[in-house]
VOPAGU-2260 file (C-alpha; in pm, 1 decimal, decimal comma):
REM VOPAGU-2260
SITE   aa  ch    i         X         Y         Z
SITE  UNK   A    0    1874,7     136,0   -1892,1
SITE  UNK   A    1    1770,0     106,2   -2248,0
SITE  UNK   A    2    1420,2      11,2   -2413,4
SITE  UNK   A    3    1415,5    -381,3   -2470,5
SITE  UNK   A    4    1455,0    -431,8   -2863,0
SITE  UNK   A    5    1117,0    -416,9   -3051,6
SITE  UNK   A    6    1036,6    -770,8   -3191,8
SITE  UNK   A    7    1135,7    -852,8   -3546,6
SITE  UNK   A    8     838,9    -885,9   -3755,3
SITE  UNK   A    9     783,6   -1210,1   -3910,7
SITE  UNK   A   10     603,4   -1260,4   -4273,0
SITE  UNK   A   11     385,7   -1514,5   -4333,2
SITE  UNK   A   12      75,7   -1507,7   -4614,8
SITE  UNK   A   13    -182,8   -1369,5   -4314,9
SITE  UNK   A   14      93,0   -1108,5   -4193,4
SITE  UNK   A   15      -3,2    -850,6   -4397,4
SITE  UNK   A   16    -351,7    -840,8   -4298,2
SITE  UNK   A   17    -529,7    -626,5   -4061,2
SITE  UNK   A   18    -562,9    -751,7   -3724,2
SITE  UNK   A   19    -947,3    -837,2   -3651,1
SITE  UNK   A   20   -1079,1    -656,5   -3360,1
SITE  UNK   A   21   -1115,8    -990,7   -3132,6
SITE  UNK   A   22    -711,5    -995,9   -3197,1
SITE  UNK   A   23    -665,2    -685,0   -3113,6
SITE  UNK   A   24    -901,2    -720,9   -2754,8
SITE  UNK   A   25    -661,0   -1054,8   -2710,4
SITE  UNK   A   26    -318,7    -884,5   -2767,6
SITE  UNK   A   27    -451,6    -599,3   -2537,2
SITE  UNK   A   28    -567,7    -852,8   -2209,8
SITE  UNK   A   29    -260,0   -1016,9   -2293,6
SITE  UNK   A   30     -46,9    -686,9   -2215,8
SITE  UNK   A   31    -264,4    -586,2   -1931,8
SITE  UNK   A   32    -172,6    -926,0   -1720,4
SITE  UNK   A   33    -409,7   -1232,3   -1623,3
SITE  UNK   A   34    -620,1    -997,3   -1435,0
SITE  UNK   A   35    -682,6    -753,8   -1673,1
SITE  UNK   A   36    -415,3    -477,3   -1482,2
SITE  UNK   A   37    -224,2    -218,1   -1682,8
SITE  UNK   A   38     106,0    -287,1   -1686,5
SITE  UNK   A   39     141,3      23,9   -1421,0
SITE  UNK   A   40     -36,6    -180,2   -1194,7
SITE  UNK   A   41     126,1    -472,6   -1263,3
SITE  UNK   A   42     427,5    -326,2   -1192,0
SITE  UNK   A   43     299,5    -138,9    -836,3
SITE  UNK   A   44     146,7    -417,7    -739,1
SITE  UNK   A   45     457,9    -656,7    -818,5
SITE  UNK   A   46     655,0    -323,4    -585,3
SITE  UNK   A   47     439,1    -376,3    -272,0
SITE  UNK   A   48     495,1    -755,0    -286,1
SITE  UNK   A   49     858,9    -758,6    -305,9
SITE  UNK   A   50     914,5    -435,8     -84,5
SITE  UNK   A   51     706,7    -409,6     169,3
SITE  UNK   A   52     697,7    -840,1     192,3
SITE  UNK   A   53     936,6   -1039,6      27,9
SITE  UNK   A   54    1260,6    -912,0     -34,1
SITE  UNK   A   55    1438,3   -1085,6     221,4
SITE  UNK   A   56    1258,0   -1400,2      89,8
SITE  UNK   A   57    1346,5   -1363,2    -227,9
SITE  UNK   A   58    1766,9   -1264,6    -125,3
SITE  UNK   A   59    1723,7    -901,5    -208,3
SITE  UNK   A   60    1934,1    -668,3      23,2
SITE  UNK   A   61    1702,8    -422,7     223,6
SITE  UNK   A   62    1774,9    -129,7     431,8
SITE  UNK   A   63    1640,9     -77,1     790,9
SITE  UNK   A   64    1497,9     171,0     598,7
SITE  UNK   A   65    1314,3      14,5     338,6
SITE  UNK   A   66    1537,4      96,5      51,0
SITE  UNK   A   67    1648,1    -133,9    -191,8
SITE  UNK   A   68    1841,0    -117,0    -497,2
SITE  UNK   A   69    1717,4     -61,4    -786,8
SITE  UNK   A   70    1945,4    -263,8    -979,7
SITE  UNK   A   71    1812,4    -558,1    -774,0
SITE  UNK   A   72    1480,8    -519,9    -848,5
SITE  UNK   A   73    1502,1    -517,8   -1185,8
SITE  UNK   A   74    1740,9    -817,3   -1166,5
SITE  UNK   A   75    1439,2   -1035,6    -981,3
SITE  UNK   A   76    1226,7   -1278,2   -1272,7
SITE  UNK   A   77     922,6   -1108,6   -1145,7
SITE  UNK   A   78    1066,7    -720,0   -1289,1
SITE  UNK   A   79    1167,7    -879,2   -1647,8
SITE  UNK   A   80     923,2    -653,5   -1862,2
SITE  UNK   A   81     968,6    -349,2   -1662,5
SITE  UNK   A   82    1300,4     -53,7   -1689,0
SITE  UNK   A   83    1412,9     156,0   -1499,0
SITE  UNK   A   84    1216,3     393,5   -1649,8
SITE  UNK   A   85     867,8     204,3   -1591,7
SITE  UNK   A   86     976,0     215,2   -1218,5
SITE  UNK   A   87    1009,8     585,0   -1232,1
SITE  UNK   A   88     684,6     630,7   -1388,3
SITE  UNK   A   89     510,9     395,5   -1144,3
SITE  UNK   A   90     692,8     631,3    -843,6
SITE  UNK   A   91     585,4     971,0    -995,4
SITE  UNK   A   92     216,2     878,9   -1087,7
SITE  UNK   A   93      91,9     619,4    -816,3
SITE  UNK   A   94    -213,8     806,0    -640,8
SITE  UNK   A   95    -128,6     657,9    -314,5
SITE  UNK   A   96     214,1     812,2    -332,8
SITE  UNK   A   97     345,9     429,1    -212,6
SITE  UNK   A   98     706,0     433,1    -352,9
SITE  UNK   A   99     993,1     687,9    -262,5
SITE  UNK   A  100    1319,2     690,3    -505,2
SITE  UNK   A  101    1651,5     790,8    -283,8
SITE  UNK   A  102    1888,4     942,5    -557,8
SITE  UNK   A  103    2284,9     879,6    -504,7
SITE  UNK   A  104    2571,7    1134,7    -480,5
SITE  UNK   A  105    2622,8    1165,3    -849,6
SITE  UNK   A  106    2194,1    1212,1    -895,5
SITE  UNK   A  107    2162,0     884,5   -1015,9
SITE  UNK   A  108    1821,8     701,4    -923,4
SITE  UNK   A  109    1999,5     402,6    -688,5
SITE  UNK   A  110    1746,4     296,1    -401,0
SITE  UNK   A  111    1350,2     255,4    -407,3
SITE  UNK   A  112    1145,7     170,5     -67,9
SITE  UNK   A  113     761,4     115,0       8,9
SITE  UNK   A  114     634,0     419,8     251,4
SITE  UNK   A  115     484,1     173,4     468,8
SITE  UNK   A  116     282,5    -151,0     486,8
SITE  UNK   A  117     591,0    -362,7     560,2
SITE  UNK   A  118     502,4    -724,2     743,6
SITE  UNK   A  119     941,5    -768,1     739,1
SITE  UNK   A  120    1094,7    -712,1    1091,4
SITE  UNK   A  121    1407,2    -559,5     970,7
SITE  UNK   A  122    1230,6    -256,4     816,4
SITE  UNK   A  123    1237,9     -62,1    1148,6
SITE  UNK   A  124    1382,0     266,3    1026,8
SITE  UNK   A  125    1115,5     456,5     830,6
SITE  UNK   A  126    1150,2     772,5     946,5
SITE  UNK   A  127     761,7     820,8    1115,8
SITE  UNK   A  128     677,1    1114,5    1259,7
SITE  UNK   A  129     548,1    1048,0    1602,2
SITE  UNK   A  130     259,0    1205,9    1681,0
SITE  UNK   A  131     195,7    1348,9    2029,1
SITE  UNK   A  132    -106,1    1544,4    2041,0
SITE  UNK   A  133    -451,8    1519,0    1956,8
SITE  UNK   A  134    -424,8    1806,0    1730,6
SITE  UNK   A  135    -225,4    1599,5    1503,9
SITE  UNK   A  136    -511,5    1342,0    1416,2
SITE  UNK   A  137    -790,5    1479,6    1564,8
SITE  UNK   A  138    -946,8    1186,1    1317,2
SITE  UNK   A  139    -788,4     833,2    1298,0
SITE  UNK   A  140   -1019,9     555,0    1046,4
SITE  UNK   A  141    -958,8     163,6     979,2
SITE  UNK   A  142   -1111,8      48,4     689,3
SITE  UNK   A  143   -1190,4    -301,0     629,9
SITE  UNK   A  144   -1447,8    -550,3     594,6
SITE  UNK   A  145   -1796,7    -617,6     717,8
SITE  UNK   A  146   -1749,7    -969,2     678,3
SITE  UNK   A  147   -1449,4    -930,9     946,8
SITE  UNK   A  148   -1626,9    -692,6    1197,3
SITE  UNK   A  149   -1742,8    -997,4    1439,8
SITE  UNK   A  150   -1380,5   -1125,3    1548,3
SITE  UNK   A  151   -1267,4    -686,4    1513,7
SITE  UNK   A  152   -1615,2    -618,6    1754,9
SITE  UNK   A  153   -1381,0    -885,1    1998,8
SITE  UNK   A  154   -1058,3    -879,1    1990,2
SITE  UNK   A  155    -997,4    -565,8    1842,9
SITE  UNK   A  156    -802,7    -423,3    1528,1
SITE  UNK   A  157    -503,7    -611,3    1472,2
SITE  UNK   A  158    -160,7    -534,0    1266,2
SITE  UNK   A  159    -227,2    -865,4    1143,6
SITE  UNK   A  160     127,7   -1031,0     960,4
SITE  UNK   A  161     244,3    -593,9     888,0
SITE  UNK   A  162     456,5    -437,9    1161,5
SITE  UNK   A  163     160,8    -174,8    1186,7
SITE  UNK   A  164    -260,1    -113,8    1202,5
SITE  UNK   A  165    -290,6      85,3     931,1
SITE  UNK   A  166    -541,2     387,5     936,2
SITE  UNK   A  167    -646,7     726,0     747,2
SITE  UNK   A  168    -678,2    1091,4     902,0
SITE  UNK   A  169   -1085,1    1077,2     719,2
SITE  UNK   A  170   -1303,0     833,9     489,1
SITE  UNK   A  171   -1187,6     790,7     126,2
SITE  UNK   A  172   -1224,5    1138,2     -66,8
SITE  UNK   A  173   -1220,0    1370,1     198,4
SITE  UNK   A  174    -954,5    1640,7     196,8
SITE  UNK   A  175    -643,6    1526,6     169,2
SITE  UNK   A  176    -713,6    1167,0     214,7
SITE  UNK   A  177    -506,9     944,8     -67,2
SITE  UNK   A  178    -394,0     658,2     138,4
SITE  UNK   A  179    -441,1     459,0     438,1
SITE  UNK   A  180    -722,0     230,4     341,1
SITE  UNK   A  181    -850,1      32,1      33,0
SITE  UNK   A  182   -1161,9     149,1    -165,7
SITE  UNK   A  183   -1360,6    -191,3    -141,3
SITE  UNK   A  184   -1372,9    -136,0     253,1
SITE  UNK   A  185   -1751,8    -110,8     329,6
SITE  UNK   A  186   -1689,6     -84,2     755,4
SITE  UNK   A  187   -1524,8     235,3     904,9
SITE  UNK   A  188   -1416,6     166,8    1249,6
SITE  UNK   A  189   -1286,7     542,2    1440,5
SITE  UNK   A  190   -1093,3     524,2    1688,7
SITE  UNK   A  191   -1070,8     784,1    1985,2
SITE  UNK   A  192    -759,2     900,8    1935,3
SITE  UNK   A  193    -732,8    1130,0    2235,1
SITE  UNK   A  194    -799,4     848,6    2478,6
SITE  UNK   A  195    -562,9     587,6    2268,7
SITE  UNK   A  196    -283,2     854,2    2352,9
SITE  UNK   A  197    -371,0     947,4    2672,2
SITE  UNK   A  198    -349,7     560,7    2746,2
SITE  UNK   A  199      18,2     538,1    2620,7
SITE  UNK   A  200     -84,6     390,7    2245,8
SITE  UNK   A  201     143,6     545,5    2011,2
SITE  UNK   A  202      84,7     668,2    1666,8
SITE  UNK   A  203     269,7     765,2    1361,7
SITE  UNK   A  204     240,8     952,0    1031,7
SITE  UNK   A  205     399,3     835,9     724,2
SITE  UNK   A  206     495,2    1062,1     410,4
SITE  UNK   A  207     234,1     961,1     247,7
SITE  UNK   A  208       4,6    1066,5     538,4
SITE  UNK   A  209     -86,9     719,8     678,6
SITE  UNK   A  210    -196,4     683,3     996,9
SITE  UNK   A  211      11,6     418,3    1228,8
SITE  UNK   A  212      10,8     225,6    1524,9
SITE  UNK   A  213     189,5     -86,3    1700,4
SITE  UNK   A  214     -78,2    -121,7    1939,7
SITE  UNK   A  215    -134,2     -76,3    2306,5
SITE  UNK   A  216     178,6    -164,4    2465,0
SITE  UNK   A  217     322,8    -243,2    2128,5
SITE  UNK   A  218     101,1    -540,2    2100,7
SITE  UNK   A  219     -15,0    -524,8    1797,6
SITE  UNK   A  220    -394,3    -433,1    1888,6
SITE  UNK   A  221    -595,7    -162,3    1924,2
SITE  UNK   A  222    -860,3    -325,2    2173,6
SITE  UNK   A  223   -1209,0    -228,6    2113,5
SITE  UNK   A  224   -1249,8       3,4    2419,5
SITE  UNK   A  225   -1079,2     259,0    2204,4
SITE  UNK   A  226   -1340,9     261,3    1865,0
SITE  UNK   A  227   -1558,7     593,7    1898,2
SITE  UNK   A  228   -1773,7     458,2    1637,5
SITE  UNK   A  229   -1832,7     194,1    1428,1
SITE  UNK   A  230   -2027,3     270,7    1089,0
SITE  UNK   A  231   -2089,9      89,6     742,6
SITE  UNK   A  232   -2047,3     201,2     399,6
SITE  UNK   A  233   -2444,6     208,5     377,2
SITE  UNK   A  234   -2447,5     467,3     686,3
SITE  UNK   A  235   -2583,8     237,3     915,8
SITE  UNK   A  236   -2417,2     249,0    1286,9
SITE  UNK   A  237   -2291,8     -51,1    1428,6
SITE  UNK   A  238   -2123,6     100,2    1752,2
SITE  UNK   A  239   -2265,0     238,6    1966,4
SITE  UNK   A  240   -2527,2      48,5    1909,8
SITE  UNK   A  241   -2842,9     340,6    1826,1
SITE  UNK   A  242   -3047,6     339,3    2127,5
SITE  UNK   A  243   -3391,6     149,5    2105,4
């Protein structure tokens, strides 16, 4: 797909003159979006909304797989600024490896999915690897909130509106740990994976090394019999509680 045409430039008697340096700060939050994103983020973030959420929503085709087409992403109001070749980009650099790009028979670029995070029922196909044995996550963490530890401390973690609780094999910035749980999260809650799957919970590993579950009996929740440990960003331990 070709580069949208450059503007024409327009002359006027204050054209000619050097943009000030509060212009310049304007033109550039304008181009990095109402929140002050890059246009890369823009773009990734505008990816997860329509692929992992909305696309049936918003009457784009998707796979059981995840894939869409490319074509029809593109085509949706929210895509307007962005090529092809901005959606490429936005594939090949994105830290958390989210996006995959399914080529067709001729090598063309045709399809584009989410790895995982999907709330839409249809998206049942993703190609998980189960995992069976303990040796395969010998380390399972949620991340999330403080704020949200009191109903978590009850009822347990929850998939919440996603078709999976989402979890990392370690905390943010250990080895091989890209994905699996935002960087705000300031509560790490571990779960004891080798009781979970001796109890029948079932787990699952995404390409991009995300740590999965549907719950105990497919419920949804991982009750709170299974956390190992329970500790805030500041180091203090919330479960076990530290004995007096």
């Amino acid at each position: 797909m070709s580069a949208p045409a450059k503007p024409t430039a327009t002359t006027s008697a204050t054209s000619s003159a050097a943009p000030t340096a509060d212009a310049k700060r304007s033109n550039n939050n304008r181009n990095r979006g109402p929140r002050g994103d890059s246009p890369a983020v823009r773009l990734s973030k505008a990816l997860s909304w329509l692929l992992r959420h909305n696309a049936v929503s918003q009457g784009i085709a998707i796979r059981p797989d995840g894939y869409v087409k490319i074509t029809a992403v593109l085509g949706h109001p929210k895509f307007k600024d962005f090529t092809l070749d901005d959606i490429i980009k936005v594939v090949d650099t994105n830290e958390k490896k989210r996006f995959e790009i399914l080529e067709n028979a001729e090598g063309q670029k045709e399809y584009i999915r989410a790895v995982q995070g999907h709330s839409i029922a249809a998206v049942a196909e993703l190609g998980f690897e189960e995992i069976t044995d303990i040796a395969q996550i010998p380390t399972a963490v949620h991340g999330t909130m403080f704020s949200k530890w009191r109903f978590i401390g009850d009822q347990g973690l929850s998939k919440m509106n996603r078709n999976h609780i989402h979890m990392a094999h370690g905390l943010p910035g250990e080895g091989g740990v890209i994905s699996g749980m935002r960087q705000r999260c300031d509560l790490y809650i571990h779960i004891d994976t080798a009781k979970a799957l001796r109890d029948g919970i079932k787990f699952y590993r995404s390409t991009n090394n995300v740590i999965l579950s549907d719950g105990k009996n497919g419920d949804g929740f991982i009750p709170p019999a299974y956390f190992s440990r329970v500790i805030r960003s500041t180091g203090e331990v919330i479960y076990p509680k530290p004995a007096a």
